[in-house]
Steps between C-alpha positions, in 0.01 A plus 500: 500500500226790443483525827886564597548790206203683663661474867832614305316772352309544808897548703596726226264775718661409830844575384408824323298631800774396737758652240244872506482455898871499484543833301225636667578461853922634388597145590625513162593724196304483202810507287574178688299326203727657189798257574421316844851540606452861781359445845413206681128454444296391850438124553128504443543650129795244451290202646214575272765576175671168578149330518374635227832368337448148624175474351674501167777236558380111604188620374621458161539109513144501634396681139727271314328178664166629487521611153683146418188346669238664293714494184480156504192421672618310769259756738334308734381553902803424611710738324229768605510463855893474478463857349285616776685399767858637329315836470354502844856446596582804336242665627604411875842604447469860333300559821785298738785735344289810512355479830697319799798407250590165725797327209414160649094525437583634156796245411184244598261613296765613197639083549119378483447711219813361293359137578162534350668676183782236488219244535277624200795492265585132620131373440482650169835439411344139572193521300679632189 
């Protein structure tokens, strides 16, 4: 779980040096940022934004789980190398959509993901 917020945190400098390379380079305007409604902004800032973005949505269950795990001290192997894997996911695809961008490599790794966080709230929904 630790180790998910610090890759979040870690993406939080990605998306802000991507959105500086933007004003920089006049690919964009800074007043872009007041209301995000002027200009079209290039892909690579909007790849990184909607990253960045993504890391904060299915994400969420995986907090709820994992703090539903340790709450009630079902924690166990198991459960920790379920996390691993679901953030190693993660991990894969933030580079996937930032990098080559192939839908059907990230749809893969975004489905496997959704298993192994579907599966830890079945098991402990079991063990409660």
């Amino acid at each position: 779980m630790g180790l998910l917020a610090i890759f979040t945190l870690l993406y939080s400098a990605v998306m802000i040096t991507g959105r500086k390379k933007a004003v920089t380079s006049g690919d964009l305007k800074a007043s872009y940022f007041k209301e995000y409604n002027t200009d079209t902004p290039p892909s690579y800032m909007q790849k990184a934004t909607r990253q960045w973005t993504n890391l904060y949505e299915v994400p969420v269950l995986f907090y709820a789980v994992c703090a539903a795990i340790l709450a009630l001290r079902l924690d166990d192997m198991i459960f920790v190398y379920m996390g691993y894997v679901f953030v190693s996911l993660r991990m894969v695809q933030a580079f996937i959509h930032t990098t080559y961008n192939n839908v059907y490599h990230r749809l893969l790794i975004f489905s496997c993901g959704m298993i192994i966080v579907l599966a830890m709230w079945v098991r402990l929904l079991l063990m409660v």
